[in-house]
C-alpha positions as CSV (number, residue, x, y, z in Angstrom):
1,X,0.0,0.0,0.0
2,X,1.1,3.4,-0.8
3,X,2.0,5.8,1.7
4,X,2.1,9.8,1.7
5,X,5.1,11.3,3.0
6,X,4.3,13.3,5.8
7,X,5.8,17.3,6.7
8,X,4.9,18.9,10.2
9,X,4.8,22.8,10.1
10,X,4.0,25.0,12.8
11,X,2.3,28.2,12.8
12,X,0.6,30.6,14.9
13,X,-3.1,31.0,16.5
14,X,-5.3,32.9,14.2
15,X,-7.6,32.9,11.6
16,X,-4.9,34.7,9.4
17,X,-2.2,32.3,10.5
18,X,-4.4,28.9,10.5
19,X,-6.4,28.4,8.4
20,X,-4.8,30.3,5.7
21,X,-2.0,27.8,5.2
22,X,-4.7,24.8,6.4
23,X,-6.5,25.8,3.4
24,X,-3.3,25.7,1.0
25,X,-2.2,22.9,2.2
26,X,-5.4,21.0,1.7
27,X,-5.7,21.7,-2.1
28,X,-1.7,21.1,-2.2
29,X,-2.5,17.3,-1.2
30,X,-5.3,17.0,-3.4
31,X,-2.9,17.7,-6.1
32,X,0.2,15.9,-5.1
33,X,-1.2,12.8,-2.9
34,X,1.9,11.7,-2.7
35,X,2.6,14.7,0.3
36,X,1.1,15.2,3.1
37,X,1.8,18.8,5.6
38,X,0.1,18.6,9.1
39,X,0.0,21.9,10.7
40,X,0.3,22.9,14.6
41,X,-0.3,26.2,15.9
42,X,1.7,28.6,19.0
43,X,0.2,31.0,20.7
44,X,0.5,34.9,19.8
45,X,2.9,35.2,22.2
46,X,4.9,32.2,21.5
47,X,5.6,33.1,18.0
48,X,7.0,36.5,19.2
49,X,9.6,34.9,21.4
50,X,10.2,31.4,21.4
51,X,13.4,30.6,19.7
52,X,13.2,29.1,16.5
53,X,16.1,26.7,17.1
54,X,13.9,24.8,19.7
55,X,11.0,24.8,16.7
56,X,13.5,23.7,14.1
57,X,14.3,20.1,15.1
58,X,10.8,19.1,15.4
59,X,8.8,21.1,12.7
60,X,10.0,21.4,8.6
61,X,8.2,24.3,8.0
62,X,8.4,26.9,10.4
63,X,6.0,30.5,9.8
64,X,8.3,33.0,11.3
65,X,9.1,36.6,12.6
66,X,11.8,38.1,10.2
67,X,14.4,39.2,13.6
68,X,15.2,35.9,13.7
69,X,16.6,36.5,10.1
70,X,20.2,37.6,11.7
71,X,19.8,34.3,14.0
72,X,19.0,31.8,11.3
73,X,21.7,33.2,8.9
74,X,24.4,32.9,11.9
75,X,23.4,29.4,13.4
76,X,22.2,27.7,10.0
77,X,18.7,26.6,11.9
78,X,17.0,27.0,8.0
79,X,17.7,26.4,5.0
80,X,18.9,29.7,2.8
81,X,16.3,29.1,0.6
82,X,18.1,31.2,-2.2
83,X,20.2,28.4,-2.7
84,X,16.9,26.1,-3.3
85,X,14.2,28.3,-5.5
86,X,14.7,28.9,-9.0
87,X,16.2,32.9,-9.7
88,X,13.3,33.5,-11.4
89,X,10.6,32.5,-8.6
90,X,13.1,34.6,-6.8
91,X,12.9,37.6,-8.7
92,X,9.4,37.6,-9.0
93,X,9.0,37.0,-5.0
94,X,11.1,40.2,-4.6
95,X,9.7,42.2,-7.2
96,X,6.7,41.8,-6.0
97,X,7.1,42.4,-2.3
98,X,5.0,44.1,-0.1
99,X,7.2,47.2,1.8
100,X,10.8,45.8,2.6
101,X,8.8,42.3,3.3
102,X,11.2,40.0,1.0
103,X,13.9,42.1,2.0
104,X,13.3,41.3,5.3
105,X,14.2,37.8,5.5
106,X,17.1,38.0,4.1
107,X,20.6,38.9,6.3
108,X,23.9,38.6,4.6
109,X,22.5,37.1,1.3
110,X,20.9,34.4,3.6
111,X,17.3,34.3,2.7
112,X,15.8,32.7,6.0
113,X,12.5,33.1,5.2
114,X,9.5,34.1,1.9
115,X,7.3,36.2,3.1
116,X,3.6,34.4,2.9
117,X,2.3,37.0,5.2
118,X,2.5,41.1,5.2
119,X,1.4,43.6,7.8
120,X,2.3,46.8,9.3
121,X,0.3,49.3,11.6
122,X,-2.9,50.6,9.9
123,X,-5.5,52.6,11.1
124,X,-9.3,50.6,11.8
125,X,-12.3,52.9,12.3
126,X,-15.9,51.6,12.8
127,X,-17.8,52.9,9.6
128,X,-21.4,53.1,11.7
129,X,-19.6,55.0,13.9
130,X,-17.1,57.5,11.9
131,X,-17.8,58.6,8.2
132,X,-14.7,58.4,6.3
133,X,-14.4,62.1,5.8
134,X,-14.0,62.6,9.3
135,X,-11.2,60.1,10.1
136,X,-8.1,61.9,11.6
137,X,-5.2,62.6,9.3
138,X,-2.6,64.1,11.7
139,X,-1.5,62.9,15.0
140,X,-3.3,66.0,16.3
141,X,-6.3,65.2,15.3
142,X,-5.8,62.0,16.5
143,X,-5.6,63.9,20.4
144,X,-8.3,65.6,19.3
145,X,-10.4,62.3,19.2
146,X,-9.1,60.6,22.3
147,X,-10.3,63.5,24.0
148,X,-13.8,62.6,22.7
149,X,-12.9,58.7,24.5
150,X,-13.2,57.4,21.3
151,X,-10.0,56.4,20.6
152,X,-8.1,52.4,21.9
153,X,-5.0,51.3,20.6
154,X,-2.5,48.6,21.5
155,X,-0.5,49.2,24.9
156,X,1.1,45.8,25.8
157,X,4.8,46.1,25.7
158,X,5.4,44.9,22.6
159,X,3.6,47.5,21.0
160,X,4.7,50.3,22.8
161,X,7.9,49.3,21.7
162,X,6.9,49.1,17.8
163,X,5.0,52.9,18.3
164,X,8.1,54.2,19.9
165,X,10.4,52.6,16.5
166,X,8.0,54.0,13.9
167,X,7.3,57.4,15.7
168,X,11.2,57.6,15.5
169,X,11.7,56.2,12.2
170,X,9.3,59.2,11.4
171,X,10.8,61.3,13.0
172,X,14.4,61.3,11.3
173,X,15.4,60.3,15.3
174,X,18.4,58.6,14.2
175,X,16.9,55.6,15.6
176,X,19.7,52.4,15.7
177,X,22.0,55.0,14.0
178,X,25.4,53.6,15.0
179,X,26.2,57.3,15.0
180,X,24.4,57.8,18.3
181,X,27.4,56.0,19.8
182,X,25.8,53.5,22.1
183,X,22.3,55.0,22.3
184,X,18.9,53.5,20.6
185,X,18.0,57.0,19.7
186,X,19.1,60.8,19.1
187,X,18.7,61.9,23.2
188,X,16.2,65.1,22.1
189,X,14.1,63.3,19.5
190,X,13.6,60.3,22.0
191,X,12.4,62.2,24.3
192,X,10.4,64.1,22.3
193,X,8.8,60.6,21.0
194,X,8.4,59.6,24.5
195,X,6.2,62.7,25.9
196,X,3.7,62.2,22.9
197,X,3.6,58.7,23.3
198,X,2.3,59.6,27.0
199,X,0.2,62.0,25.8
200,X,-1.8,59.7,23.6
201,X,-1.5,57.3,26.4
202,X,-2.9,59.6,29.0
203,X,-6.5,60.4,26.5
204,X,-7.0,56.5,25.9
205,X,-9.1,54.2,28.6
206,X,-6.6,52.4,31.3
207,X,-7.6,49.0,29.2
208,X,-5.5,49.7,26.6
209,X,-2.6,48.7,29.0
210,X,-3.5,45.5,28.5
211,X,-4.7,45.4,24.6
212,X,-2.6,43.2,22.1
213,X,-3.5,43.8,18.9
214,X,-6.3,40.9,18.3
215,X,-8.1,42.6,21.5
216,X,-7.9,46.0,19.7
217,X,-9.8,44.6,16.9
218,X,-12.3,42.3,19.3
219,X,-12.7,45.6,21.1
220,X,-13.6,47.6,18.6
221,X,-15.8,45.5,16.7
222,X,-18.2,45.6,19.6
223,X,-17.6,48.7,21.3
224,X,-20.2,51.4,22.5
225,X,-17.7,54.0,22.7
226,X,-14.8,53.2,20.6
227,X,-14.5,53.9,17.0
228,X,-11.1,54.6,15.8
229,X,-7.4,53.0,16.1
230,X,-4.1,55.2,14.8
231,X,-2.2,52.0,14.4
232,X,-2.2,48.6,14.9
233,X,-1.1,45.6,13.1
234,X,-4.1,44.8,10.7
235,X,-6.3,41.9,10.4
236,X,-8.3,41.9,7.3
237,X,-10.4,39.1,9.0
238,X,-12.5,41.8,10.6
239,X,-12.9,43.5,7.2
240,X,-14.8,40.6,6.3
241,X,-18.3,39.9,6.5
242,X,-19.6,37.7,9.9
243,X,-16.2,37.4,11.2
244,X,-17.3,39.8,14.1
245,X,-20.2,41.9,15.6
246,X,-19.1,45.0,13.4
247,X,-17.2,45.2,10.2
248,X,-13.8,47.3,10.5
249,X,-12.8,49.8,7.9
250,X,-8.9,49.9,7.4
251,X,-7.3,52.7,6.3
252,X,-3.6,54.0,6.2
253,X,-2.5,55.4,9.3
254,X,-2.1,59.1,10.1
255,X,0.6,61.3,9.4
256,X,3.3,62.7,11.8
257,X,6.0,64.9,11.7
258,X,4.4,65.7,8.5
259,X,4.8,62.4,7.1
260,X,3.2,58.8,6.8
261,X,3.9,57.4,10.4
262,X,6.9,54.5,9.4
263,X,4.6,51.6,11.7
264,X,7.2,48.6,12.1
265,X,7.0,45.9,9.6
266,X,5.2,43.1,10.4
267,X,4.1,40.0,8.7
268,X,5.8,36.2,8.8
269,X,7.7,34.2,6.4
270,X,7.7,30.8,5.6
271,X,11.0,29.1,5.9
272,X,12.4,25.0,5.6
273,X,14.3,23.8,8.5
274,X,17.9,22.8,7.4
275,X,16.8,19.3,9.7
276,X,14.1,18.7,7.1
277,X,14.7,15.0,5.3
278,X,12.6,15.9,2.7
279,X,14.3,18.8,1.2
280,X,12.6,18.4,-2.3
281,X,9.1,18.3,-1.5
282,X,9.3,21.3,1.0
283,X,10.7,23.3,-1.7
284,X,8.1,22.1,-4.0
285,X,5.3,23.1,-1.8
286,X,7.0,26.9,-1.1
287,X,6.7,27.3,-4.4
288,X,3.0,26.4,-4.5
289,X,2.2,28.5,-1.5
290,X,4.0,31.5,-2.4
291,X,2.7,31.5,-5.8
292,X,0.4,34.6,-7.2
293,X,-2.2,32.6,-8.0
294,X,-2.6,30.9,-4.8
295,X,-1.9,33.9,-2.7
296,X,-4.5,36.0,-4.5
297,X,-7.0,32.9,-4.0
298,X,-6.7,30.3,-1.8
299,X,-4.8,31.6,0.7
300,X,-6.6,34.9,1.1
301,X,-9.8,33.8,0.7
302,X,-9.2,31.5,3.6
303,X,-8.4,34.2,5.9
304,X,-4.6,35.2,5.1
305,X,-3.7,38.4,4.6
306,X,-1.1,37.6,1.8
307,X,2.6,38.5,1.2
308,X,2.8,39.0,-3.0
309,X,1.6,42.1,-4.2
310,X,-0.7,40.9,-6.7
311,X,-3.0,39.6,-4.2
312,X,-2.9,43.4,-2.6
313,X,-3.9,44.5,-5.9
314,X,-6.3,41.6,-6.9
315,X,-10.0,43.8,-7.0
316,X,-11.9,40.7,-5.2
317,X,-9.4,40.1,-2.7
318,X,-10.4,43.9,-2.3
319,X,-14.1,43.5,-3.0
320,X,-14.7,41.2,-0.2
321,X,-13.2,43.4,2.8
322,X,-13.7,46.8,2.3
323,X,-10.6,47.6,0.2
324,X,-8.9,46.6,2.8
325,X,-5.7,46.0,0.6
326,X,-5.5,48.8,-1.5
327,X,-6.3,51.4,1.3
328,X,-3.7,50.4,3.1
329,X,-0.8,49.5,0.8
330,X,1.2,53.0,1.0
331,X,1.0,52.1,5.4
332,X,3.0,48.9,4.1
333,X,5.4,50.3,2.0
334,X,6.2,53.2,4.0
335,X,6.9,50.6,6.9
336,X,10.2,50.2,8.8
337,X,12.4,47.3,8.8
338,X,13.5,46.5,12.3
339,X,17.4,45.8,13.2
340,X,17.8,42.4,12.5
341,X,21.6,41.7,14.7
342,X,21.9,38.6,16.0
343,X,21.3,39.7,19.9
344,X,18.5,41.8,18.3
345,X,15.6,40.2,19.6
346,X,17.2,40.3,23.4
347,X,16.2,44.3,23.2
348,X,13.0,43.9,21.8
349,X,12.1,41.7,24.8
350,X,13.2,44.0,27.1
351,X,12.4,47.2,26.1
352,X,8.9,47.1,26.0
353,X,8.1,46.8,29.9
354,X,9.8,49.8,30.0
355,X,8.0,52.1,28.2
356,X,5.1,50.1,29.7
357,X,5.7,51.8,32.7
358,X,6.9,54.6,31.6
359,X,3.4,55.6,29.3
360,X,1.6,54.7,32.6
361,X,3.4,57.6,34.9
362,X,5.9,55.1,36.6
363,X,9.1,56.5,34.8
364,X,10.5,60.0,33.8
365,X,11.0,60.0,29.6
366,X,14.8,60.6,30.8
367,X,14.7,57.3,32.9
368,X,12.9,55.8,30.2
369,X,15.5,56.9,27.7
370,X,18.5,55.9,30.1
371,X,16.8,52.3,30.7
372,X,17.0,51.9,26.7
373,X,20.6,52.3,26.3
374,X,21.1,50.4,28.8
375,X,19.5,47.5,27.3
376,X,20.6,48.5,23.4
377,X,24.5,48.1,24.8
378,X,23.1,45.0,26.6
379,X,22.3,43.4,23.4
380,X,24.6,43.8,21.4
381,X,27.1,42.1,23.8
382,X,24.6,39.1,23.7
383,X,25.3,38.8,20.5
């Protein structure tokens, strides 16, 4: 009796995460019976952190976070899948990239990762709530709202962190410039950062302390009093029709300093471990995945919020949620790539809690700004 061969992957806990690859994968083995991909799933939390060498010698596909580009490239944990796709799949994955998404997986010419998945802060409004003539454009007006208490955004640590990188980024705060001589910032654009981070902060309910990013859609898809978020990573899920109590409108998210606010990539990549023992069908099935066609079908259609282009471009992946796509493509390609360093990913776990407490009133922006560089020249010698 014939048997399939059998790939594990693991992924993480969402509708855009799941069942977007689930639904992939499914066709896939109705095409090619002779492969079979089970998927897991990790928490949201788990996929932020957990280190990928512990995934890698259990899993042959892993969906991951492109920091951990600097990691794979220095510890060979995945396969540098340049070395395993055809140039021109290649060419077309890059050329076709949403933002610096294609760009971000890749770390020395080590290309970790495709991405299968692209996001970057948007802004979400409630369309029964707020017409879309009177959306804020400006970080101002965005005061102006939360004065009204009808603004909630994301104010776990994580996120505070990402706000604080692309109100820098925005800012031309020489943020990560090795110029700043051991500091994450330029000391008098930080700071300035930091006081209208607290600002925003101090107009927003206390529960935003506590919102990740799925909660700042669940919130406002059923809120009284809510109807607008300035950023936040996007779902297009909740663009969609019966996914929640209310449909959210995304739109790009507001400028400041004069520009497009520079939200933090986002997104995951799919990526081979180098421990796989089928080398040749995982590539086969990247390939599938990855493809135009399927990401401007199958996978979005199942719930992914997909990493080509053409599916951002496609007018029914558009048609079914609320232009999501095309409204907030410029938000994605003005989107800052995050340092990538091997100890990287030591700050970014670190940082947040500190601007945690210092949005909350339990830190001075200079101690805030003091703890940072202490944790920037931390990292790099964990590296």
């Amino acid at each position: 009796m014939y048997m399939a061969t059998t790939l594990r992957g693991i992924t993480w806990n969402h509708s855009r995460g799941f069942t977007s690859i689930v639904g992939v994968t499914q066709r896939y083995a109705e095409l090619h019976p002779e492969t079979d991909v089970v998927w897991e799933k990790r928490s949201l939390s788990e996929f932020e952190s957990k280190p990928i060498q512990e995934l890698a010698g259990t899993y042959d596909f892993l969906v991951i976070d492109h920091p951990w580009a600097g990691f794979a490239a220095k510890h060979n944990v995945l396969l540098p899948l340049n070395e395993y796709l055809p140039a021109e799949f290649l060419a077309n994955q890059r050329e076709n990239s949403v933002g610096k998404s294609f760009e971000s997986y890749n770390f020395d010419g080590f290309q970790s990762a495709l991405p299968i998945d692209a996001a970057s802060p948007v802004a979400l409004s409630r369309p029964d709530k707020i017409g879309t003539e009177d959306l804020p454009e400006t970080f101002d007006e965005v005061l102006e709202l939360a004065k009204q208490g009808k603004v909630i955004y994301a104010a776990t640590p994580t996120y505070l962190l990402m706000d604080f990188y692309g109100m820098c980024a925005t800012a031309d705060a020489g943020l990560f410039d090795p110029a700043n001589e051991g500091h994450v910032v330029d000391r008098e654009h930080g700071l300035a950062v930091l006081e209208d981070m607290r600002e925003l902060a101090s107009l927003c309910p206390a529960k935003v302390f506590s919102l990740n990013t799925i909660d700042v859609h669940e919130e406002l898809a059923k809120s009284d009093t809510a109807a607008y978020c300035p950023w936040v990573y996007g779902y297009v899920n909740y663009s969609r029709r019966g996914y929640a109590t209310h449909r959210l409108k995304a739109t790009n998210v507001p400028l400041y300093h004069g520009g497009i606010l520079q939200g933090v990539l986002g997104g995951t990549g799919l990526a081979v471990s180098s421990g796989t023992k089928h080398v040749e069908e995982a590539i086969d099935f990247v390939r599938y995945a990855l493809s135009p066609e399927v990401q401007s079908t199958l996978y979005t259609d199942n719930g992914g919020q997909p990493g080509h282009r053409a599916a951002w471009l496609d007018d029914e992946c558009n048609r079914t949620t609320l232009d999501f796509f095309r409204d907030t493509l410029d938000s994605l390609d003005a989107a800052y790539l995050r340092p990538r360093y091997s100890g990287y990913l030591y700050f970014q776990d670190n940082a947040g809690p500190v601007l945690h407490e210092f949005v909350q009133g339990k830190l001075t922006a200079t101690q805030a700004l003091d703890k940072l560089d202490e944790i920037f020249v931390t990292s790099h010698a964990k590296a």
